[in-house]
Every structure is written in C-alpha cells, then in structure tokens.
N, C-alpha and C positions, 0 to 999 in steps of 0.2 A: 722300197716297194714290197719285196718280201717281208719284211716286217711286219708290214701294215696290214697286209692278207693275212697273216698268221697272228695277230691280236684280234682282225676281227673274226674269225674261225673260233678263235678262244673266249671271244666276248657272247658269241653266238652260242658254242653251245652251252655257255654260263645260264645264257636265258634260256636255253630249252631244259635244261636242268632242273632252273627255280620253278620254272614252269610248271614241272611234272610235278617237284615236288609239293609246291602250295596244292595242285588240283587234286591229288590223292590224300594231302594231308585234310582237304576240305569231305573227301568222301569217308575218310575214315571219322572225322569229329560228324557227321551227318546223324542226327535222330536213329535213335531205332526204331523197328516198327515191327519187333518179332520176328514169326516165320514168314519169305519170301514164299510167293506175296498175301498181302492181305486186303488186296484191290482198293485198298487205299493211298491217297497219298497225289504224285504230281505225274505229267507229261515233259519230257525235257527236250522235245524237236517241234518244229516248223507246225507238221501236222498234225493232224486229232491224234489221240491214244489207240483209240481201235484200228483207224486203218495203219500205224507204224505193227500193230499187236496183230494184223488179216496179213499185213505184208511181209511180215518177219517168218509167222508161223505156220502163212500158206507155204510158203516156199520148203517148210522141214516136216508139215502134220497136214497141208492142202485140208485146209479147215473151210470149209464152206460161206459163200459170202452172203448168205440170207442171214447167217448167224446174228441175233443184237448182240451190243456190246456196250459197254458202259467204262467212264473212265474217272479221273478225276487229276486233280494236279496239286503240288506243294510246292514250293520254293522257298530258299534264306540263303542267307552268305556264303557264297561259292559252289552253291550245290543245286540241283531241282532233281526230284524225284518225281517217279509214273507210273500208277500202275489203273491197268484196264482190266476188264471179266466180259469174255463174249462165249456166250452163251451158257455161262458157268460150267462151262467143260476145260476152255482154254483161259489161263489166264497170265500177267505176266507183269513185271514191273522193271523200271530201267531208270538208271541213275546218272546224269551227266554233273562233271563236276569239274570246277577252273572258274580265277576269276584275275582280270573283271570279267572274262569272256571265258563261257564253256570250252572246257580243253577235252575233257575225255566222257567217253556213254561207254554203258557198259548196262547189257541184259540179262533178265532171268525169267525165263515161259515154264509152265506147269501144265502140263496135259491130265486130266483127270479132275482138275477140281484140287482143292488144298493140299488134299493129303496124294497126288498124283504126282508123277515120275518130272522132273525137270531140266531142265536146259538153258544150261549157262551160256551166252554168246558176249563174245570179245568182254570177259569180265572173270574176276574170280570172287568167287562167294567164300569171304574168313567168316570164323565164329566171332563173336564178338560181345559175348556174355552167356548168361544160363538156356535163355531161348530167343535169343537176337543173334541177326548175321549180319555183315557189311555184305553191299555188293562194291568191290573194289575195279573201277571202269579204266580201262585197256586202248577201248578203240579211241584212234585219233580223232578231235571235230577239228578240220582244217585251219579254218575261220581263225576258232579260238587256237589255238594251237602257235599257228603264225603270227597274229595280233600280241599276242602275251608274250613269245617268246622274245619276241621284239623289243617287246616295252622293255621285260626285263633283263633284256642284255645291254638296252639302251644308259638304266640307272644305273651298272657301275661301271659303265665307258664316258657315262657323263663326270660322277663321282671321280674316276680314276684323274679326267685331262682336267677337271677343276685342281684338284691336288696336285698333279704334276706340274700345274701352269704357276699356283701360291708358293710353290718350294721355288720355281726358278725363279719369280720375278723378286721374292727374300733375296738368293743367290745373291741375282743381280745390285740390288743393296745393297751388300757384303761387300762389293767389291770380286765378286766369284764367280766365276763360268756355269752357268745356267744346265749345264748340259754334265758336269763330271764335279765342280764343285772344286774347281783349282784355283788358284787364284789369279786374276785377271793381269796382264803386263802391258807391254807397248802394240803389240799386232793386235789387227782384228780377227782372227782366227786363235780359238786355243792352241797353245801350246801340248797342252794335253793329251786331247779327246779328236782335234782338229773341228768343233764347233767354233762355226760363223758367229762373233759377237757384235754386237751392235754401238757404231761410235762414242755414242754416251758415255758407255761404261767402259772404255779401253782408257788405261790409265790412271784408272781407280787402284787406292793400296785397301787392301782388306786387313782389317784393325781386328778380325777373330780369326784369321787363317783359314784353314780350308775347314766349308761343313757340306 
C-alpha cells in the first residue's frame, strides 16, 4: 500500500512537472509582437478583454468605468495572447499558455499610453530579441493545470504498467518468476522474492536461466 501511494505521488508530480514544462516552453516559442503591449493581439479568459483589463487595473490605478476600451484576440498551438487599450491611457496584454488546456496567464498593464510606466502581474517579462519581449505566465488556471497534469502523469503510469506487465508475462515463458526473474521450481510461491505464482507455470524448467 505504501508503495503504491508513493509511485502515485511520483507519477503526480511527473505530470505536474511536464505540465509546466510544455506550458512555458509553449510561451517562450509564442510570436513576438515587439514592445509590451502593442493592443494587438488575443484575450485568453472566459470574459471580454476590457472588463479582465477595468478589473485588474481598477483594483491598482481605479481607472474609471466610462473609459472605452477596445481589445482584440490571437490564438495557435499552446498559447492565446491579449491585449486591450481603454481609453488609450491604460493598456495591457496577457498571455495564457498549456496544452491541450490553458495552464498558466500571466499579465502586463501600461499606465500612460506606450511609452508609460508598467506592471507586470503573476508573470515575468524576458528579453527575447533586439526589441521583442516574452511575457513568461506564472499564475496557475486551475482547470488546466489539473486536467493536464493528469493526463500527463497518466501516459507514463500507462506506459510504465504496459512494460512492466510485457517483461513479466516474457518471464512467465521463461519458465521465471514474473516478479524477481528466478527461475520457477515445484511451489507456488517464489522461492526468491516470495511472489505468489500462478499454477500453469509451477514446474516449468527455464532453458535461458534467469533474466
């Protein structure tokens, strides 16, 4: 029983591991699109771009809600980018990235207009060429996060017990204890390992010795 908690602990955090990794290696392969931001580009949540860009920026610049805004959206393989311009004072783009399912968002708000003071939230902005920057996204989406991590701790707990199960049922062949790889005698119990063996094969001589 402890065993079996402690593979799937190890198989778990396998998947939240690949997890991160594809979702970040997806934002770092992501288009550039110059200097942050260039109110071009995509939305990567539920709601509009303006109200995530009223609701993020009220809360740190109480930016007015008569403001207009405008937004636009992108998307490709593992990534969706965002960015909004309300009332070309505040603007701001935000990049969620994981697949098949969004893992991480990660923002960048600009008070002033282009050339104005900015604010990175749950992200970090690297260089990424002469005048391009990645936004590198941080915060967890649940969703995705759990969904993927899943999957991918699932493929090599699937992969592992497929190969585990091909080596023993060979063994069994052999004439060999399925479980340590001794060779099989008169008991149904190895002599070995004390694996329970199954009638068929008790009694079998193994003609390549132990593998």
């Amino acid at each position: 029983m402890r065993r079996t908690v402690v593979q799937l602990v190890v198989y778990l955090l396998l998947g939240v591991l690949i997890n991160l990794t594809i979702a970040w290696g997806c934002a770092i392969l992501l288009p550039g699109e110059g200097d942050w931001p260039t109110y071009e580009g995509s939305w990567a949540s539920g709601e509009k771009a303006e109200e995530y860009l009223r609701r993020t920026l009220g809360k740190i610049h109480h930016i007015p809600e008569d403001y207009p805004a405008s937004s636009s959206s992108e998307r490709g393989f593992g990534w969706t980018r965002s960015q909004a311009d309300v009332g070309h004072v505040y603007g701001g783009g935000m990049v969620s990235a994981g697949w098949p399912l969004r893992t991480l968002r990660g923002a960048v708000f600009v008070v002033g207009g282009p050339t104005g003071s900015e604010d990175v939230v749950h992200a970090l902005l690297l260089p990424a060429g002469t005048s391009e920057r990645t936004l590198f996204p941080l915060h967890p989406l649940w969703l995705g996060m759990i969904t993927n991590s899943l999957l991918y701790a699932g493929i090599p707990w699937f992969c592992t017990r497929r190969v585990t199960a091909c080596r023993k049922s060979l063994r069994l062949r052999r004439g060999l204890c399925p479980g340590c790889g001794y060779p099989i005698g008169e008991s149904l119990t190895c002599s070995e390992c004390g694996v329970e063996l199954p009638k068929s094969a008790v009694g079998k001589r193994s003609p390549l010795g132990r593998g």
